[in-house]
MILOGU-966835 format. One line per 2 residues: number of its first residue (from 1); for each residue x, z, y of N, C-alpha, C. Coordinates in Angstrom, 3 decimals, decimal comma. Layout:
BEGIN
NUM	X:Z:Y:X:Z:Y:X:Z:Y ~ ...
# end
This chain:
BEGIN
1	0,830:0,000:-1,189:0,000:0,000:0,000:0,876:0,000:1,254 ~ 1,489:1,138:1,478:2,362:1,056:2,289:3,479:2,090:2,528
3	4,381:2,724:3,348:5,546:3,498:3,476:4,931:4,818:3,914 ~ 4,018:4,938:4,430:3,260:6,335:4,585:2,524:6,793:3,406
5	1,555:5,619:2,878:0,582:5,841:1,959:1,167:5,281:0,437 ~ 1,651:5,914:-0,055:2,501:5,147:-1,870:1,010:4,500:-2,097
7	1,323:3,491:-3,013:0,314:3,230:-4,117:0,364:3,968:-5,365 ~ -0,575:4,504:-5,815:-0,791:5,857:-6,965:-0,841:4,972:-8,060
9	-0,972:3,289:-8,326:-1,282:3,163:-9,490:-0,069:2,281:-9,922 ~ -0,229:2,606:-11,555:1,331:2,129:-11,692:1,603:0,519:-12,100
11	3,116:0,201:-11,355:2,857:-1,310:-11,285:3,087:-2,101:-12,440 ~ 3,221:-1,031:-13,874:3,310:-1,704:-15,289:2,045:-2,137:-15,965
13	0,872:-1,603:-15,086:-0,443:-1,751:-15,524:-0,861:-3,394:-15,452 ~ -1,188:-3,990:-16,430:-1,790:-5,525:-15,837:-2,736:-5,375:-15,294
15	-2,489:-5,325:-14,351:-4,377:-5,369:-13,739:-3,587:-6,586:-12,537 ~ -5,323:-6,984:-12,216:-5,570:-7,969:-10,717:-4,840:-7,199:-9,568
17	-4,907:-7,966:-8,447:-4,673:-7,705:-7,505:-6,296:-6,719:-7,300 ~ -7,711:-7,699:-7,141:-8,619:-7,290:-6,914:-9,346:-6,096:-7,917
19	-8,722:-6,417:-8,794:-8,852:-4,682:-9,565:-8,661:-2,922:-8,981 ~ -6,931:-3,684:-8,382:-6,288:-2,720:-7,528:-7,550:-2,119:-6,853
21	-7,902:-3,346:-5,971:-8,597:-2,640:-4,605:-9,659:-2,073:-5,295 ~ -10,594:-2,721:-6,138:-11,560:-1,739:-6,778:-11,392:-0,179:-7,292
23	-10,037:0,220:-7,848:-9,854:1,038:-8,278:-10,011:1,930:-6,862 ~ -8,847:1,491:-5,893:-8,636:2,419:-4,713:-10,037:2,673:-4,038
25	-10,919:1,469:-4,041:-12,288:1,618:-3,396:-13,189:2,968:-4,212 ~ -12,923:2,727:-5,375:-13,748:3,660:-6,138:-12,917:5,315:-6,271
27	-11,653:5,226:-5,886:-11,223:6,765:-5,494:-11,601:7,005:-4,140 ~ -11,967:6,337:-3,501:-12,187:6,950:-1,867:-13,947:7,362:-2,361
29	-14,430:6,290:-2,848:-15,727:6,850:-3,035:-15,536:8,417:-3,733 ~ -14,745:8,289:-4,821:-14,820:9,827:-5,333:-14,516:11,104:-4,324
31	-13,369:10,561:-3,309:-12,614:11,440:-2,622:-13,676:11,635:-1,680 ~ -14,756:11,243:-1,150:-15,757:11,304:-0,135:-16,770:12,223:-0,686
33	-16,958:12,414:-2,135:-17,996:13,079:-2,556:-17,894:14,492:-2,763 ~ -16,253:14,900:-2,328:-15,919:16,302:-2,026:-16,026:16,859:-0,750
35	-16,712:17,636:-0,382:-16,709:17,825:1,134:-15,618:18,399:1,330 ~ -14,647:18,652:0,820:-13,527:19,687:1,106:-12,488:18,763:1,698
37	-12,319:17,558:0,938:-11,003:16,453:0,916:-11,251:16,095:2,594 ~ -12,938:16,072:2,899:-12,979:15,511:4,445:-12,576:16,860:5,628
39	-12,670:17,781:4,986:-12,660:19,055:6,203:-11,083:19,392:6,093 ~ -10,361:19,114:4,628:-9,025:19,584:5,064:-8,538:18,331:5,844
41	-8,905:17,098:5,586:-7,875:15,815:6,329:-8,147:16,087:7,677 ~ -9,869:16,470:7,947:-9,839:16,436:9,720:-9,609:17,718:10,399
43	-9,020:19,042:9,243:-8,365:20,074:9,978:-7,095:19,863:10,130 ~ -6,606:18,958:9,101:-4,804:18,812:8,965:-4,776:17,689:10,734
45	-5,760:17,026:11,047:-5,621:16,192:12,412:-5,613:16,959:13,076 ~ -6,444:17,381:13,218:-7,116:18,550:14,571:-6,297:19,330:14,785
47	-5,173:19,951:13,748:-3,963:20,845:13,862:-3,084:20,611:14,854 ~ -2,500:19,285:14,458:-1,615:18,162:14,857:-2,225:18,223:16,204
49	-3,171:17,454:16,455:-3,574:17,165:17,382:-3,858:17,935:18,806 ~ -4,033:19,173:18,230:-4,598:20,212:19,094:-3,564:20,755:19,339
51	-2,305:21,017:18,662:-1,062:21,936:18,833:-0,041:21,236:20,061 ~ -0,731:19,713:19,959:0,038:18,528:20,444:-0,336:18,604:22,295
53	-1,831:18,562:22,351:-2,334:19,101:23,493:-2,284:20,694:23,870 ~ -2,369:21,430:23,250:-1,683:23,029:24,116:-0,494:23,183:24,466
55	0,210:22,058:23,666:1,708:22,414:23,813:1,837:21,447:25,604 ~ 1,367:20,533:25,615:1,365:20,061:26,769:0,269:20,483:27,991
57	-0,647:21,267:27,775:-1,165:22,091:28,815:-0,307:23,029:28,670 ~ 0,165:23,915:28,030:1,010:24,816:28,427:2,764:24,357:29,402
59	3,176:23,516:28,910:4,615:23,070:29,922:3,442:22,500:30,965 ~ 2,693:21,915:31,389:2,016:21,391:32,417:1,511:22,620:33,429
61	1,014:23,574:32,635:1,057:24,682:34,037:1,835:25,689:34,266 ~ 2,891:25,477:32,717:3,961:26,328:33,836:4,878:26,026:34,175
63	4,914:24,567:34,825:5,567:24,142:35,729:7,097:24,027:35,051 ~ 7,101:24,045:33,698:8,538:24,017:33,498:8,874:21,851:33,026
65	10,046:21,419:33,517:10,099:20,303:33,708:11,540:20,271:32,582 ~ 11,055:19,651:31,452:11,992:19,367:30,280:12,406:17,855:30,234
67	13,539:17,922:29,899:13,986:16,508:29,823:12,985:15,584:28,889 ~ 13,401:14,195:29,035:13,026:13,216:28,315:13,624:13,455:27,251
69	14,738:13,891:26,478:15,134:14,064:25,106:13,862:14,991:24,304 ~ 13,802:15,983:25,701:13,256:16,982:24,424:11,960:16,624:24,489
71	11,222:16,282:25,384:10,102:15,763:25,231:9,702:14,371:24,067 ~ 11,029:14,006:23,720:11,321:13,199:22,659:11,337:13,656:21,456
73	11,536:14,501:21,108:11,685:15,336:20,345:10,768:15,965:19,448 ~ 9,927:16,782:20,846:8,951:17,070:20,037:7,726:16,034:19,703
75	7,533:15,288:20,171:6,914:14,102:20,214:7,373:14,066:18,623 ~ 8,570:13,352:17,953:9,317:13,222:16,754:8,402:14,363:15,780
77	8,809:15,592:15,895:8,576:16,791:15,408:7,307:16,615:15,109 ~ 6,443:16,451:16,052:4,520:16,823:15,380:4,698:15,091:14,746
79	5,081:14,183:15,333:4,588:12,912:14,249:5,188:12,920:12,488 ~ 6,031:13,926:12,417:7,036:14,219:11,622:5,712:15,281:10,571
81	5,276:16,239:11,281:4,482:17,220:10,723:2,872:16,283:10,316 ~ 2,945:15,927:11,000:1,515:14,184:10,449:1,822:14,032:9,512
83	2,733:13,166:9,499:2,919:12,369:8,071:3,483:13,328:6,984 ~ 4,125:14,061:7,253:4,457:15,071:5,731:3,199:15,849:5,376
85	1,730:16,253:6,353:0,752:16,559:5,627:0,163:15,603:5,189 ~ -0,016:14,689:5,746:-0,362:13,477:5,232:-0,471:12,788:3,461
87	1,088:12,789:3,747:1,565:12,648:2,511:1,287:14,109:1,148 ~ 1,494:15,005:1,606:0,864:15,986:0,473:-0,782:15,958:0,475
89	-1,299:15,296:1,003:-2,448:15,423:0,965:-2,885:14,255:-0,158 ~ -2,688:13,144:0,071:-2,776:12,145:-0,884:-1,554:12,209:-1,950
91	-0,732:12,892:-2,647:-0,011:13,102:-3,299:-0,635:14,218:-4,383 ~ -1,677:15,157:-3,837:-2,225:16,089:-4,760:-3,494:16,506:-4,499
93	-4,338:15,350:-3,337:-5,543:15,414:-3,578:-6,415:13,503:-3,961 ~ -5,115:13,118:-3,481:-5,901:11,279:-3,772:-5,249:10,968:-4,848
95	-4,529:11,249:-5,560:-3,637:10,253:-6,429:-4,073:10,763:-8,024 ~ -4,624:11,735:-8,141:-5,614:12,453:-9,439:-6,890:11,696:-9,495
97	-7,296:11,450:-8,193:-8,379:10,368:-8,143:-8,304:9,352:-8,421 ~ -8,085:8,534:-7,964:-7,064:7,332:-8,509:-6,812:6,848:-9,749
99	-6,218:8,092:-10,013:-5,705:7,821:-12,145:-7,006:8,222:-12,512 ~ -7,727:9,295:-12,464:-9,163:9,478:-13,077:-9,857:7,292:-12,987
101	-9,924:7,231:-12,217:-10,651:5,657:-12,295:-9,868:4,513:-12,768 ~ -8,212:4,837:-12,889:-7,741:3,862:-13,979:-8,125:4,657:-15,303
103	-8,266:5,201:-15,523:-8,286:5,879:-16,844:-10,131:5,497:-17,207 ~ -11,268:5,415:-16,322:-12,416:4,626:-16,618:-12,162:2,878:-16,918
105	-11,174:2,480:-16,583:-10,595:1,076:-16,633:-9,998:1,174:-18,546 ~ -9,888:2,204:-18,911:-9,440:2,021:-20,441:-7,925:2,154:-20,250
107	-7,509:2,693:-19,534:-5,775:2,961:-19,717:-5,743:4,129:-19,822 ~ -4,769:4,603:-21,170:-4,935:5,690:-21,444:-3,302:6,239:-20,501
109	-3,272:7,010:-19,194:-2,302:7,757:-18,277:-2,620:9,095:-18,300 ~ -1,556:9,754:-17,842:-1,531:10,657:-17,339:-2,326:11,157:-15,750
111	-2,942:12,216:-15,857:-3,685:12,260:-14,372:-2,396:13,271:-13,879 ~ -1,719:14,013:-14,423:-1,087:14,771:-13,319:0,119:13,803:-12,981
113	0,819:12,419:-13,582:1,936:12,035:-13,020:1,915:10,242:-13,328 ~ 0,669:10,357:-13,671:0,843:8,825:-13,397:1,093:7,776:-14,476
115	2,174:8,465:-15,869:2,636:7,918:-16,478:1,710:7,323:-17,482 ~ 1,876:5,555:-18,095:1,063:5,107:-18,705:1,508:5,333:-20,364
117	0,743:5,915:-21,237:1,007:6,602:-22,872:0,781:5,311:-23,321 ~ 1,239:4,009:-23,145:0,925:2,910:-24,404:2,322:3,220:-25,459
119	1,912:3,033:-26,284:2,732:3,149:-27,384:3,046:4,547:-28,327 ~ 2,490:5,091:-27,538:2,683:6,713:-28,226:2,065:6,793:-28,893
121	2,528:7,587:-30,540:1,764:7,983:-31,402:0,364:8,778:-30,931 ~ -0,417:9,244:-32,044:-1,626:9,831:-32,041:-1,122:11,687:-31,648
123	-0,067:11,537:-32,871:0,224:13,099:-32,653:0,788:13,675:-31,437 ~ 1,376:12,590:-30,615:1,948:13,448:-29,719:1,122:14,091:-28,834
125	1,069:15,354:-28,230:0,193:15,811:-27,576:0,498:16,233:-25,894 ~ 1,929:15,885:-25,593:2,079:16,406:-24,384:2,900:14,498:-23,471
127	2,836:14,765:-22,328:2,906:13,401:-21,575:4,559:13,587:-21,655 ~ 5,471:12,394:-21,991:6,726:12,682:-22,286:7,729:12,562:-20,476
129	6,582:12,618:-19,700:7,235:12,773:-18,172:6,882:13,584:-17,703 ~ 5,757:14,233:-17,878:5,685:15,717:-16,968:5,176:17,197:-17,695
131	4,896:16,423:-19,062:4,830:17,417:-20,116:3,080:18,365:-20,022 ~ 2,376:17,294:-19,529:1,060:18,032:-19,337:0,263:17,419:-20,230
133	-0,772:18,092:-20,991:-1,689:17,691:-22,166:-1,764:16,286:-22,159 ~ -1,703:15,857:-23,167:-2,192:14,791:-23,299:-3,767:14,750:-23,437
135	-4,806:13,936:-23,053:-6,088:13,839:-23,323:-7,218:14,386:-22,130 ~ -6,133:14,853:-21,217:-6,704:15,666:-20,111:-7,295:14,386:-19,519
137	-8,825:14,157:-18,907:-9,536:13,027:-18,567:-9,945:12,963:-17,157 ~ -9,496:14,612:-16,698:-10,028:14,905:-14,984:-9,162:15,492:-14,687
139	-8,647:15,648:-12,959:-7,878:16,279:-12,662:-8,187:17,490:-12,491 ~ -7,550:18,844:-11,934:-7,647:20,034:-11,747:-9,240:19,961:-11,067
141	-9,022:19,731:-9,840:-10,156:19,811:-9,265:-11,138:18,088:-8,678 ~ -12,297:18,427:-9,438:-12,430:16,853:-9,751:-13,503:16,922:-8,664
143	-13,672:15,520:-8,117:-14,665:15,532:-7,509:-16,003:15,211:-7,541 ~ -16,297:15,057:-8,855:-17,705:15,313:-9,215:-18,678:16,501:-9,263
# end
């Protein structure tokens, strides 16, 4: 997808291009049906956002006059604090979603890491990359 946002699904899978997007379309639908996924993304903004504006009403009335570096800076700093919640946010609340709806596609993966089990015996019971059950079909907290 892109350098902020990874793509969660893995690129050994044959699937379409237009599969892709179905899949991702159908995790946002899932991710929408949690009210939680929408109140933490628009508190993780509002954080950002709001810390971004006090911090500049506060140097604005008290008159203190900081260079262009540092005003550079922190500028850097909160866009810095964006994208690293950002990124944990879709790293351990979108990307379980995601594999839950390749895994309705008939690929038998892992939901906690992604990894695709073709070829593995019957007996094995644990994922040989992150060592979590095999057979597990939902993530921790699912959004149904």
């Amino acid at each position: 997808m892109s350098f902020l946002v990874p793509d969660y699904i893995n690129r050994d899978l044959p699937l379409t291009s237009n599969q892709r997007k179905a899949i991702r379309k159908e995790a946002w639908k899932l991710w929408m049906k949690d009210w939680r996924n929408v109140l933490v993304y628009v508190a993780v903004i509002a954080v950002v956002l709001g810390g971004a504006l006090v911090l500049g009403w506060f140097i604005g009335r008290s008159g203190l006059v900081l260079p262009a570096a540092t005003l550079l800076f922190i500028l850097v700093l909160y866009t810095a604090l964006a994208w690293f919640a950002n990124a944990l946010f879709y790293r351990f609340r979108f990307a379980p979603l995601v594999r839950q709806v390749i895994q309705r596609y008939g690929y038998e993966i892992c939901i906690k890491c992604g990894h695709w089990m073709r070829g593995l015996t019957t007996d094995t019971e644990r994922c040989p990359e992150c060592g979590a059950r095999r057979g597990n079909t939902r993530p921790a907290r699912s959004a149904e």
